[in-house]
One Martini backbone bead per residue (centre of mass of N, CA, C, O) as a GRO file, in nm:
protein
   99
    1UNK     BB    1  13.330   4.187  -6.987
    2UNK     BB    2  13.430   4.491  -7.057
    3UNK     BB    3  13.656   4.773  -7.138
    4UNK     BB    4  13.509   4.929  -6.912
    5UNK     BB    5  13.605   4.734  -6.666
    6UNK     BB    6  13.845   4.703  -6.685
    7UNK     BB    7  13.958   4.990  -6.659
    8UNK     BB    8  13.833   5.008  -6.388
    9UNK     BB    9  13.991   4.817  -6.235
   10UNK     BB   10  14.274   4.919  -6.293
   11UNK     BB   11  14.219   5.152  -6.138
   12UNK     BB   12  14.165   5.028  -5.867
   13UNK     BB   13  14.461   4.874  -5.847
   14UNK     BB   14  14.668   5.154  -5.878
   15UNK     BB   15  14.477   5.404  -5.778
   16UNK     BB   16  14.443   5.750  -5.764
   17UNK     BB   17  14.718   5.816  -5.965
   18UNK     BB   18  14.495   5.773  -6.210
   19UNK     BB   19  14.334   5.778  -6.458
   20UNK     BB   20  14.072   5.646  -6.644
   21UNK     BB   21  14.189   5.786  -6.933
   22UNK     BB   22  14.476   5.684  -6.887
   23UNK     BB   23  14.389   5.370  -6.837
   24UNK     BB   24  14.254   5.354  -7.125
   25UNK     BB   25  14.532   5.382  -7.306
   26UNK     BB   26  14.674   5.133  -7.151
   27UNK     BB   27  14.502   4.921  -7.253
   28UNK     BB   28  14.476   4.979  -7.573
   29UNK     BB   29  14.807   4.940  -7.584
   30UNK     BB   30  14.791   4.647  -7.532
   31UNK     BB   31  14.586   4.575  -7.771
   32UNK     BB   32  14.755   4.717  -7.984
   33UNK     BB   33  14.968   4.522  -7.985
   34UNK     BB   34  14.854   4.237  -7.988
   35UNK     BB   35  14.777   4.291  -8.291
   36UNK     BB   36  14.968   4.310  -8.393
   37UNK     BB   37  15.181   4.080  -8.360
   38UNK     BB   38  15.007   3.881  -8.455
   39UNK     BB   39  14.964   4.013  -8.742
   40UNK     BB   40  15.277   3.927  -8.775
   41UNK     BB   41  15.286   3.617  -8.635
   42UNK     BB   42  15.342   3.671  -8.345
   43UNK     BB   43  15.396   3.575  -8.010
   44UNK     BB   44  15.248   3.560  -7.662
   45UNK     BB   45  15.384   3.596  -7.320
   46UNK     BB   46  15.214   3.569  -7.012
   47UNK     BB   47  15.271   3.514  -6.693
   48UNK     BB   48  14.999   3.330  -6.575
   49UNK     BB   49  14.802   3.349  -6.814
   50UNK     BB   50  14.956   3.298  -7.146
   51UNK     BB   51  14.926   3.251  -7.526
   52UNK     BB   52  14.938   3.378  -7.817
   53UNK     BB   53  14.854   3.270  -8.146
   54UNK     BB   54  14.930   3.177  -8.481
   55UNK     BB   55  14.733   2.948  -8.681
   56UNK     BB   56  14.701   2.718  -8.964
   57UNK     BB   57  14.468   2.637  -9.133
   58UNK     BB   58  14.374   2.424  -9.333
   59UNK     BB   59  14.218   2.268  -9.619
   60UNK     BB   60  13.892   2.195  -9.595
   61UNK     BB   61  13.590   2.038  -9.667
   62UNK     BB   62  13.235   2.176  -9.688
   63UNK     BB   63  12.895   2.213  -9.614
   64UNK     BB   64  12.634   2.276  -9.737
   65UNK     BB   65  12.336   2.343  -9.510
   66UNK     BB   66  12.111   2.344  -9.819
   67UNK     BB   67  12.237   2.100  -9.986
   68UNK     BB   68  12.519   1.952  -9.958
   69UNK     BB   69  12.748   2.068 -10.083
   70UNK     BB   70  13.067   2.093 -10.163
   71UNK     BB   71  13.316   2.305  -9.981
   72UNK     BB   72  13.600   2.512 -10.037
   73UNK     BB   73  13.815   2.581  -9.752
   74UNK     BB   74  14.059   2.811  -9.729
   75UNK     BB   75  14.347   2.867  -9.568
   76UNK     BB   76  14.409   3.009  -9.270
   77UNK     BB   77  14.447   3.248  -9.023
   78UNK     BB   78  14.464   3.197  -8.668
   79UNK     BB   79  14.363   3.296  -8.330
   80UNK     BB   80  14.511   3.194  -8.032
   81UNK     BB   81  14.437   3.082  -7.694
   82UNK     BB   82  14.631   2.988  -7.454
   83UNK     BB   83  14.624   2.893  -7.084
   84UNK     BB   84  14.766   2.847  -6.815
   85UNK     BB   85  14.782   2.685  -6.544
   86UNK     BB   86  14.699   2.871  -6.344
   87UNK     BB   87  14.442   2.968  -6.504
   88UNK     BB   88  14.299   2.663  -6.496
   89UNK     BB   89  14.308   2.637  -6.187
   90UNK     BB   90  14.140   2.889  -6.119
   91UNK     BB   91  13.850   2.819  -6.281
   92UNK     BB   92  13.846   2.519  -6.137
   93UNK     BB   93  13.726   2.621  -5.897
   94UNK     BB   94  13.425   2.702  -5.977
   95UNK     BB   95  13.357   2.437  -5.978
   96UNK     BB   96  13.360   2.405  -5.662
   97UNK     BB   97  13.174   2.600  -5.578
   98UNK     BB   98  12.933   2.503  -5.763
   99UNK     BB   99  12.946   2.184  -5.700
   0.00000   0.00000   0.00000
């Protein structure tokens, strides 16, 4: 799904009251917000759904893969997503309906 068909979606689930357009601009709003706390370093929880975290990954040795030499990877902070349990219930269907 691209942020095309998101908009999309949305427009077709609020209703006629909206244009594609003005939806455009509320997913954008949605989006850079999410980028933004991240950014700062904030959780986002949004129930039913997940949230999203920044993790700090440690500091450690990884090989180059054409010579075999170790290299010093340093510490950076990650974007993470864990889903709530609702929304692994509903993925875990799909599991269901397709085995």
């Amino acid at each position: 799904m691209t942020k095309a068909d998101l908009v999309e979606q949305v427009a077709e689930a609020i209703g006629p009251g909206i244009t594609k357009k003005d939806c455009a601009l509320v997913v954008d709003g949605f989006l850079n917000a999410v980028k933004l706390a991240l950014a700062n370093g904030e959780n986002i929880e949004i129930r039913g759904f997940g949230t999203f975290n920044v993790r700090k990954r440690k500091t450690r040795v990884a090989r180059n893969p054409r010579t075999g030499d170790p290299v010093d990877v340093p510490s950076r902070s990650v974007p993470v997503f864990k889903p709530s349990k609702h929304l692994r219930g509903r993925v875990a269907k799909l599991d269901e309906v397709s085995g």
